[in-house]
C-alpha positions in Angstrom: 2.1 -23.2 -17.0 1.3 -23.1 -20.6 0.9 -20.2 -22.8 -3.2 -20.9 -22.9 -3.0 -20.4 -19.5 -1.0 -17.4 -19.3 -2.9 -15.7 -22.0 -6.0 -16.7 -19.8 -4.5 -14.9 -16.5 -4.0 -11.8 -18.6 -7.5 -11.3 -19.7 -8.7 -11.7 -16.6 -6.1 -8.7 -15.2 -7.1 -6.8 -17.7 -11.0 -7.2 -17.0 -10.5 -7.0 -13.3 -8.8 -3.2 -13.1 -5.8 -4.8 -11.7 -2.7 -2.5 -12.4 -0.2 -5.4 -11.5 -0.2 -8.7 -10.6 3.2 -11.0 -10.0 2.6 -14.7 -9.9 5.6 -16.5 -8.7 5.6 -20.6 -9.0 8.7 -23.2 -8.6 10.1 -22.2 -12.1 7.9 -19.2 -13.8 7.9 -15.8 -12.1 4.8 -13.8 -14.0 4.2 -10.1 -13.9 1.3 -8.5 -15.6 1.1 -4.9 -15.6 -1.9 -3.0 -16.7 -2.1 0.8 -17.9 -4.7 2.9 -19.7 -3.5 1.8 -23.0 -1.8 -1.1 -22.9 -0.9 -4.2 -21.3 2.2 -5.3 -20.3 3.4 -9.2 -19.8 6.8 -10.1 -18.5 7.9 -14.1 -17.7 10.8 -14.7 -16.3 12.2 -18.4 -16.1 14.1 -19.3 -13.2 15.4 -22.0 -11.1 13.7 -21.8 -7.7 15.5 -21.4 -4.2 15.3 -24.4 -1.7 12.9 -23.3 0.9 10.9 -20.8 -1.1 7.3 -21.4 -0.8 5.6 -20.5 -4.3 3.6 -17.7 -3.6 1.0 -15.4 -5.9 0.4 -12.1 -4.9 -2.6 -9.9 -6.6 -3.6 -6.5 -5.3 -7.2 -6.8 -5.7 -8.4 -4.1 -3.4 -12.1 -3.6 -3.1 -12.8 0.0 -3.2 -16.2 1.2 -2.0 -18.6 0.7 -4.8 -18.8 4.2 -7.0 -22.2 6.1 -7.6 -23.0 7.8 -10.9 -26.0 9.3 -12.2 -28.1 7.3 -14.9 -28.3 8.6 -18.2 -30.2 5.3 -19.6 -33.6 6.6 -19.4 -35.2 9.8 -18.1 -37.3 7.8 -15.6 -34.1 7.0 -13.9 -32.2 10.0 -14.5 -33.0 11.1 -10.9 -31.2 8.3 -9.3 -28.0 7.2 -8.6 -26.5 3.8 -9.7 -23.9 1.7 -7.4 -21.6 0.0 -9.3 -19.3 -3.0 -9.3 -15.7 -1.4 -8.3 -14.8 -5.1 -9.3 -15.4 -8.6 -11.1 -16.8 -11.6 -9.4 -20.1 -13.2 -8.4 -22.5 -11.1 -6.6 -24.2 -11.7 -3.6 -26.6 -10.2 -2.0 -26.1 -12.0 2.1 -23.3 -12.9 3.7 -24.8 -16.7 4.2 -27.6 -18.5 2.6 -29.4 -18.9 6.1 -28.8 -15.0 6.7 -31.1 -12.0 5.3 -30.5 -9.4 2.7 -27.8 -6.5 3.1 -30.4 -3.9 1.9 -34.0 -4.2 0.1 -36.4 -2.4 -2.2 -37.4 0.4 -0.3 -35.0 0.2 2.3 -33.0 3.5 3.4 -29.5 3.3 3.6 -26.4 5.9 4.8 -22.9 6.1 3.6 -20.8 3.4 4.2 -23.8 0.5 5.0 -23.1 -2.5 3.2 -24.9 -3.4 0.0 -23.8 -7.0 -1.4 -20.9 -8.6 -1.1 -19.1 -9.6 -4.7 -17.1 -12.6 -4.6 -13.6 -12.1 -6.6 -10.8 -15.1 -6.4 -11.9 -16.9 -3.2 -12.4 -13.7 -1.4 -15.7 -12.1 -0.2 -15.7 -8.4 -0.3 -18.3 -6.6 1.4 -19.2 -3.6 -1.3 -20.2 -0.2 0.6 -22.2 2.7 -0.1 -20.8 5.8 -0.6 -24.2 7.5 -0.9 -27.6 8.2 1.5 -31.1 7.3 0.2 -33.5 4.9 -0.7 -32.8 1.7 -2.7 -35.4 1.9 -5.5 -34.5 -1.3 -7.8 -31.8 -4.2 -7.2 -30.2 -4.6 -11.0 -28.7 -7.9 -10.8 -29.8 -11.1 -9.4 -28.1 -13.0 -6.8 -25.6 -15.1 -7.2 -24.4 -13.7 -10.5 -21.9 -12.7 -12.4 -21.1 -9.0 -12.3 -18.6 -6.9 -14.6 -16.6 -3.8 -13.3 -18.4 -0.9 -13.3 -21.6 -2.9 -14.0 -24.8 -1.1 -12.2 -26.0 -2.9 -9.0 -28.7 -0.9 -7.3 -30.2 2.1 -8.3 -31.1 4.6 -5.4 -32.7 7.9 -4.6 -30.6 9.7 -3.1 -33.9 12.5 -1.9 
């Protein structure tokens, strides 16, 4: 693993919310631990044991999706955003052949599922954590999304 790479891996753990992450390979053990104000990197080089699979372990948990009021405009300043608890690709169906989790106009209770974001090879199914109507979808499907970046807005009356 080259230092491009490494310094690569630690951008994306600090974009992703990730507090630690420990990648261990045949002769590199990698531990990336992010805090409010800082970012810490620790490589270790080491010879590796016979019969030790290489393993990468990265506690990307995918917390139901948070809601926060709008401040943008005062049009939407009655609504509620869902956000992105994480970074990947958004989706909004589990399978190309398969409908929409949730539509314009479409009530929905706490804990229905929304979209599902895409993060590392893993789907996770995003949840609401609020009741009401879904008044505008804010990003398209199959597209990038930031964390914390607003997904739906919704009316929560």
């Amino acid at each position: 693993m080259d230092i491009k790479e490494i310094q690569n891996l630690i951008k994306f753990v600090a974009k992703s919310g990730a507090s630690e992450v420990k990648l261990e390979m045949e002769d590199v053990k990698i531990t990336i631990k992010t805090g409010a104000s800082k970012t810490e990197t620790t490589i270790v080089q080491a010879n590796p044991i016979m019969g030790e699979m290489p393993q990468m372990q990265a506690p990307i948990a995918a917390p139901a999706a948070v809601a926060t009021p709008t401040s943008d405009e005062d049009e939407n300043s009655k609504y509620i955003t869902v956000n992105s608890p994480i970074i990947g690709t958004f989706y909004r169906k589990s399978a190309p052949d398969k409908p929409n989790f949730v539509e314009v106009g479409q009530s929905i209770n706490i804990g229905d599922t929304v979209c599902v974001i895409e993060a590392m090879k893993l789907f996770n199914e995003i949840e609401s954590e609020i009741s009401g109507t879904i008044v505008k979808v804010l990003v398209d499907d199959s597209s990038p999304v930031e964390f914390d970046q607003p997904l739906f807005l919704v009316d929560p009356s």
